[in-house]
C-alpha positions as CSV (number, residue, x, y, z in Angstrom):
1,X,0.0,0.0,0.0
2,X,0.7,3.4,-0.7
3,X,-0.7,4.7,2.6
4,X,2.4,5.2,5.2
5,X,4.3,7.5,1.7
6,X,4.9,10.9,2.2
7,X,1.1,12.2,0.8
8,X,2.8,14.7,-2.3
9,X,4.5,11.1,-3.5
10,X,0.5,9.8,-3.1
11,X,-0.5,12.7,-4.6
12,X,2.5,11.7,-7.4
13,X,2.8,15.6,-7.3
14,X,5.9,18.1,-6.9
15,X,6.7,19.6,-3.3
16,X,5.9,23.4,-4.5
17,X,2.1,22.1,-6.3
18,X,1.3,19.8,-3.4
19,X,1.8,23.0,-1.1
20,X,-0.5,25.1,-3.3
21,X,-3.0,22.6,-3.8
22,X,-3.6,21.9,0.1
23,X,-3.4,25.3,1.0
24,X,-5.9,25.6,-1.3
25,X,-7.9,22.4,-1.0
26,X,-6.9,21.3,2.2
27,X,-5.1,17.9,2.6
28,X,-8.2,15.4,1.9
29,X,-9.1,16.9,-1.4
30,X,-5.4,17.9,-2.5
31,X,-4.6,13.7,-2.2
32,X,-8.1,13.5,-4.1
33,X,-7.3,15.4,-6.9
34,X,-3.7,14.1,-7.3
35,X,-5.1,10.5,-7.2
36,X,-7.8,11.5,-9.9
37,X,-5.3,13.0,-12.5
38,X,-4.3,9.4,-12.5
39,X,-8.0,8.0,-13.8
40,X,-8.1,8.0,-17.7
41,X,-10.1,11.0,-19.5
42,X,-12.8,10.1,-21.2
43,X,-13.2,10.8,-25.2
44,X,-15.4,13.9,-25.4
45,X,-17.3,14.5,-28.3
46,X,-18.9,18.1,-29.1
47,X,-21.7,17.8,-32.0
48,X,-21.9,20.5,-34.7
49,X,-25.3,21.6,-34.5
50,X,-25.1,23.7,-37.6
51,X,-24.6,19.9,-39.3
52,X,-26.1,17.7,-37.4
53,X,-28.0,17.0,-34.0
54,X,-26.7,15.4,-30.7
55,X,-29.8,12.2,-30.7
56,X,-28.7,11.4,-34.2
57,X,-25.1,11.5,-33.9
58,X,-25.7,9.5,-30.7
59,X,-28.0,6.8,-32.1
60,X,-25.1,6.4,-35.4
61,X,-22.2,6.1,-32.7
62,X,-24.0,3.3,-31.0
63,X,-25.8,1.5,-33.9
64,X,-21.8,1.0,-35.2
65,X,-20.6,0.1,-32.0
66,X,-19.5,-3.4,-32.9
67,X,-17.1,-3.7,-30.1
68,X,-19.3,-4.0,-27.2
69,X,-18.4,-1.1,-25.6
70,X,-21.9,-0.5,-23.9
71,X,-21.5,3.4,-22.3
72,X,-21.5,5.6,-25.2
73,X,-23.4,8.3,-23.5
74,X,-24.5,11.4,-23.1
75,X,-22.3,14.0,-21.2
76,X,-24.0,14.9,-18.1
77,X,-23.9,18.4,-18.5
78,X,-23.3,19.9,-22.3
79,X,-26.0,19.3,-23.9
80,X,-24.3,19.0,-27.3
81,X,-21.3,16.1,-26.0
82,X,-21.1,12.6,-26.0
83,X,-18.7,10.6,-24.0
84,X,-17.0,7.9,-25.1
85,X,-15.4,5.3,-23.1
86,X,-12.0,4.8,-25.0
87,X,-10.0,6.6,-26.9
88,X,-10.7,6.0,-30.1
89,X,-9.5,7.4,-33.3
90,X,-12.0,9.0,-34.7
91,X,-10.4,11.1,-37.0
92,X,-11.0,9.0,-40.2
93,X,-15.1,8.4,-38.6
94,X,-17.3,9.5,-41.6
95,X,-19.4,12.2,-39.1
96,X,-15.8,13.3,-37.8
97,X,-15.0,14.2,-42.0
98,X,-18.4,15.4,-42.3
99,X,-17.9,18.0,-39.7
100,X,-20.3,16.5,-37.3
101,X,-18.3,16.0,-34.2
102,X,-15.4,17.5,-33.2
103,X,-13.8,16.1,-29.6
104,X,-13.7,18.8,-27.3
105,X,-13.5,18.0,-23.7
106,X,-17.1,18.6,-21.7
107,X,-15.7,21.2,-19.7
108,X,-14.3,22.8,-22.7
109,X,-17.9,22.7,-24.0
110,X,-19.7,24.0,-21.3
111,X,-17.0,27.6,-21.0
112,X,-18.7,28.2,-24.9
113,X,-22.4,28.6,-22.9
114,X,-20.4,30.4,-20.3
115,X,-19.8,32.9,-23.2
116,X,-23.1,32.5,-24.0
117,X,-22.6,34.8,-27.6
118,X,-26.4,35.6,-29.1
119,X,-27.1,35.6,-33.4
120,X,-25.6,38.7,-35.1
121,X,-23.1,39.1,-32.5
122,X,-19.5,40.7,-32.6
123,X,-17.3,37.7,-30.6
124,X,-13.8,37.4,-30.3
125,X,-12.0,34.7,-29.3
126,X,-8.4,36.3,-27.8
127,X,-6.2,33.2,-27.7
128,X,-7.9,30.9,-29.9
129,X,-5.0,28.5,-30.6
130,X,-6.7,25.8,-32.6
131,X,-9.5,27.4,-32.2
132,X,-11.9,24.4,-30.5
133,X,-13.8,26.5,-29.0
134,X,-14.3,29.3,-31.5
135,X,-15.6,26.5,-33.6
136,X,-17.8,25.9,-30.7
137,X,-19.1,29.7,-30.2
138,X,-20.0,29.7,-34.3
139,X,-21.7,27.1,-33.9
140,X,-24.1,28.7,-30.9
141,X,-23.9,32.2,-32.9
142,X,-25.7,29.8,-35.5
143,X,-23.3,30.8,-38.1
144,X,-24.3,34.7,-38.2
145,X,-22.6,37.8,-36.8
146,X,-18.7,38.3,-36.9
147,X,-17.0,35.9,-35.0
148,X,-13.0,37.2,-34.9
149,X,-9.9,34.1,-33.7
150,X,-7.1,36.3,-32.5
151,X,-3.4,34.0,-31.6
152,X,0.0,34.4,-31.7
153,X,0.7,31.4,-33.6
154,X,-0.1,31.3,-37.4
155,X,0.3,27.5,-36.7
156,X,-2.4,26.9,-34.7
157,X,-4.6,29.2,-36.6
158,X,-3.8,27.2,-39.9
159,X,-5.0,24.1,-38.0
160,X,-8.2,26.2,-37.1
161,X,-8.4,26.5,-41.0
162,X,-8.4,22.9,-41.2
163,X,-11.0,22.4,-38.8
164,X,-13.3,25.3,-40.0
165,X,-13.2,23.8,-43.4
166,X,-15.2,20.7,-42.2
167,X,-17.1,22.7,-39.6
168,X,-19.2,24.7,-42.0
169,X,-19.1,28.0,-40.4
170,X,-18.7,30.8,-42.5
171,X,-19.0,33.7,-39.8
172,X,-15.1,33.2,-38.9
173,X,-12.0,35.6,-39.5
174,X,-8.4,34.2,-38.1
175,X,-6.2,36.7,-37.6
176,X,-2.5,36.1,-36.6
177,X,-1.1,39.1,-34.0
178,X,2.2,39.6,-32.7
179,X,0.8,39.5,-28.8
180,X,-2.0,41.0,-27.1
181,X,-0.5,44.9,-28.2
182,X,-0.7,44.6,-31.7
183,X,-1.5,47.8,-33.0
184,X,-4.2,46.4,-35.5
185,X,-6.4,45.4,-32.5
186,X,-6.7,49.3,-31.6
187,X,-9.6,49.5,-34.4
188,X,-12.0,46.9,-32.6
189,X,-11.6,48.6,-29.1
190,X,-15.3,48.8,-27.7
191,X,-16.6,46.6,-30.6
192,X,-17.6,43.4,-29.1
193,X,-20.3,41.7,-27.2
194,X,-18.0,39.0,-26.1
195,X,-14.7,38.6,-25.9
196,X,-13.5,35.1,-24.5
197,X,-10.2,35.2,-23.1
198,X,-8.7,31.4,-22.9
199,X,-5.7,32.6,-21.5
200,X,-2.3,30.7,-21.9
201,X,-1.8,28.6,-18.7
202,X,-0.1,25.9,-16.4
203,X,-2.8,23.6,-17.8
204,X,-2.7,21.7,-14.6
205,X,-5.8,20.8,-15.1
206,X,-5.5,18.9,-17.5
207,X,-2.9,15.9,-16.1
208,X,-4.8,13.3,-17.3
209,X,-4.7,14.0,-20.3
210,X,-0.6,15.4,-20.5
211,X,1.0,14.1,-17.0
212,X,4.7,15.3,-17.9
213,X,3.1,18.9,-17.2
214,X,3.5,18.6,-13.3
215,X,6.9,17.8,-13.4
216,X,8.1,20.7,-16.5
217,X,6.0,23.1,-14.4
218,X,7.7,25.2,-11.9
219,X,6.6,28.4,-9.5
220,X,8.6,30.5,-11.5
221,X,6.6,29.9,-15.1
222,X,3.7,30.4,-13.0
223,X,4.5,34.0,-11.8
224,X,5.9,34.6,-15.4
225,X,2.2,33.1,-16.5
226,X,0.5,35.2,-13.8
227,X,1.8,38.5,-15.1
228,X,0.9,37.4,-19.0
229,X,-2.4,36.3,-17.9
230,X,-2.8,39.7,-16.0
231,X,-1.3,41.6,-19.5
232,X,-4.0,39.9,-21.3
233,X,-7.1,40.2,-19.4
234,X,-6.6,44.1,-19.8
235,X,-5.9,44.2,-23.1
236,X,-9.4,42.0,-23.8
237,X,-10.9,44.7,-21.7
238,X,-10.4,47.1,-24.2
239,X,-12.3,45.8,-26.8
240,X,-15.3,44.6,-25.1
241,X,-18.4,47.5,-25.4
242,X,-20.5,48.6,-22.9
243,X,-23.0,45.9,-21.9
244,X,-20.4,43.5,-23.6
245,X,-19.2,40.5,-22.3
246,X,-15.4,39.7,-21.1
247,X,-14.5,35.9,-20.0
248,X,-11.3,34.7,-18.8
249,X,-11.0,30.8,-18.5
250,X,-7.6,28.8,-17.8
251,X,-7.5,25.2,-17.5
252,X,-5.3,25.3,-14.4
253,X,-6.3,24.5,-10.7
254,X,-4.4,27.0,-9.0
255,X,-5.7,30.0,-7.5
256,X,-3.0,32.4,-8.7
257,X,-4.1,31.6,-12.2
258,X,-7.6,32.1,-11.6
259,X,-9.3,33.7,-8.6
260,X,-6.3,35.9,-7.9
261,X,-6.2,37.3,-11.6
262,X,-10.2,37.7,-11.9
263,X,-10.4,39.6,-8.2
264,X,-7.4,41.6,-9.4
265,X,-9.2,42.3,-12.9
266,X,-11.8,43.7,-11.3
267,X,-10.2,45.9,-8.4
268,X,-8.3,47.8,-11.4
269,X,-11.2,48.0,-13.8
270,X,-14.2,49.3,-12.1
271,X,-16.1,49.5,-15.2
272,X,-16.4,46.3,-14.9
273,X,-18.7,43.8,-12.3
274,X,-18.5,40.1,-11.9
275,X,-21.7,37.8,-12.9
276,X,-22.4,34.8,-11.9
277,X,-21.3,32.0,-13.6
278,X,-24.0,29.3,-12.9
279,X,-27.2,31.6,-13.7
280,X,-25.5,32.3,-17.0
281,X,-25.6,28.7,-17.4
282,X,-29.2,28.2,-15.3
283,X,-30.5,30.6,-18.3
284,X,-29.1,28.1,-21.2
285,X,-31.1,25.2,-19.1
286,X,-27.8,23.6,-17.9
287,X,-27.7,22.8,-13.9
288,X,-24.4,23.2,-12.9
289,X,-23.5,25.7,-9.7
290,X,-20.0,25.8,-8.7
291,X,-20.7,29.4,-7.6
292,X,-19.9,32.7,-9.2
293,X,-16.8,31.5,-11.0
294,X,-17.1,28.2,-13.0
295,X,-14.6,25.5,-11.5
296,X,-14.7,22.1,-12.6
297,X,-12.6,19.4,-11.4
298,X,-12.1,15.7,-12.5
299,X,-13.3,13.7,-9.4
300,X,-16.2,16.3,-9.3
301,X,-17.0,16.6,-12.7
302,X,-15.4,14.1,-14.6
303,X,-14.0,16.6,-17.2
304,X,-10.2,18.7,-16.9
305,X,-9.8,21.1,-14.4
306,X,-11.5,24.2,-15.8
307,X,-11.7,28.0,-14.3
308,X,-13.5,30.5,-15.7
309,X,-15.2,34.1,-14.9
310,X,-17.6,36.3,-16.2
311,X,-17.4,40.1,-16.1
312,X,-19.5,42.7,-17.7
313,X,-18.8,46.1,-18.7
314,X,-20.9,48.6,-17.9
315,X,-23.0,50.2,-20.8
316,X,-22.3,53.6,-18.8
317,X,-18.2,53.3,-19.3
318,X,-17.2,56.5,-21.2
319,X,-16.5,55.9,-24.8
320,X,-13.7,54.8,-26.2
321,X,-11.5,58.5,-27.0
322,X,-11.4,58.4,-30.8
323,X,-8.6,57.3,-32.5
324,X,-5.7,60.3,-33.5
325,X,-5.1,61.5,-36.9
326,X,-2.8,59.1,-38.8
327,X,0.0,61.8,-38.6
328,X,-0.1,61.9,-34.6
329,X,2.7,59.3,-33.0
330,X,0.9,56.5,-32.6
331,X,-0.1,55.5,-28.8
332,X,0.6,52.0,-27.3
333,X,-2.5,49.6,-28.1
């Protein structure tokens, strides 16, 4: 038995993270979460709902299912994923070339209702990388309004062109910038309704799925991560409009990823107020309260380790100042 080892070697976690987590979670749920990053994530499947519907999709899956695998369900609370037990390759699947399913992780899923973007909606997508869930938020903007993919990395964003390609949206722009002060965002300040902010992370949330992460990571990339995430969130703030929408979401489990950026969002931008995260959801008829932040964790919610806040700006925020004549210097973005 494991029992008498020191509990961060039960945990199978580094000194520093163990620390963190039980200061955090206290000792019980620390072990719990170490021993659950261990389980085997499940195969997440989101549906495209411009092409196709979750019952049907569901129905094909299992009608195929010639290997007995019995628990091709329903995830418990997107309601456009299906879980599958193994990991399959489904990348050569007939409704996977069809642009029917993408896999997406359910927690991944459910930050795209967080966003909750409306039809005819400006949205923007800040670190889209390869752009799973901008596929995700086109598809609940039912393929109208402008729906903009900012990253860093024209890489990722050429993958995104792979995927969109299948996906059938047609409401998408990619756009490669050089970070998060690149001039040619100044001209969208105050345009959006939402701007999602997936901000670039530990990702210790998602060990199950990469477990060399806890060992690469160390507290210094977190305070260097902690002051990019901080940079980031600001920027964002800038183009959301009044009555707009701004979301920040990591996949880490740490506090001074999540909570710790989001209260210090808000205590240097008053023009903007915190909602809460489950009534956003409530309205979209998905029953999940984990308060006014969204946290999910694997042994709670069987998906990665997900963090994510809402704030609003207020319509009453003064105007953006209009932008100086081309001959002026030109001001940092």
């Amino acid at each position: 038995s494991t029992d008498n080892l020191p509990l961060p070697v039960q945990a199978d976690v580094r000194d520093w993270l163990w620390d963190k987590l039980v200061a955090q979670y206290g000792e019980a749920e620390a072990l719990t979460i170490g021993r659950s990053m261990h389980e085997q994530a499940t195969l997440d499947l989101r549906v495209n709902t411009i092409k196709g519907n979750r019952e049907e999709v569901l129905a094909k899956l299992i009608a195929e299912n010639t290997s007995g695998v019995t628990n091709i369900t329903t995830t418990p609370y997107s309601p456009i994923g299906i879980r599958m037990p193994n990991r399959l390759n489904i990348g050569r699947h007939i409704l996977f070339t069809e642009g029917k399913i993408e896999v997406q992780d359910e927690g991944s899923q459910l930050l795209s209702y967080l966003v909750a973007p409306k039809r005819g909606m400006m949205v923007a997508d800040f670190c889209a990388g390869a752009g799973g869930k901008t596929l995700a938020l086109g598809a609940l903007m039912r393929n109208t309004g402008r729906l903009y993919a900012f990253d860093v990395s024209e890489k990722r964003l050429h993958n995104l062109g792979q995927r969109l390609k299948r996906s059938g949206l047609s409401n998408l722009q990619a756009q490669v910038i050089s970070s998060e002060t690149d001039p040619k965002l100044k001209r969208l300040n105050g345009k959006f309704d939402r701007v999602l902010v997936d901000a670039p992370c530990s990702g210790l949330g998602t060990l199950r799925r990469n477990p060399d992460l806890k060992w690469r990571q160390t507290p210094q990339d977190i305070a260097e991560l902690n002051v990019k995430q901080a940079n980031i969130l600001a920027r964002a703030a800038k183009l959301t409009k009044g009555g707009g929408r701004l979301i920040y979401a990591t996949c880490s489990l740490l506090r001074d990823e999540n909570e710790t950026i989001a209260e210090q969002f808000l205590a240097t931008h008053p023009d903007f107020k915190l909602l809460n995260a489950a009534e956003i959801l409530a309205q979209q008829q998905i029953t999940l309260d984990t308060g006014d932040y969204l946290k999910l964790l694997p042994h709670l919610h069987n998906t990665d380790g997900f963090f994510a806040a809402v704030f609003e700006k207020q319509e009453s925020a003064k105007p953006e100042p209009k932008p100086a004549p081309e001959s002026a210097p030109v001001a940092e973005a």
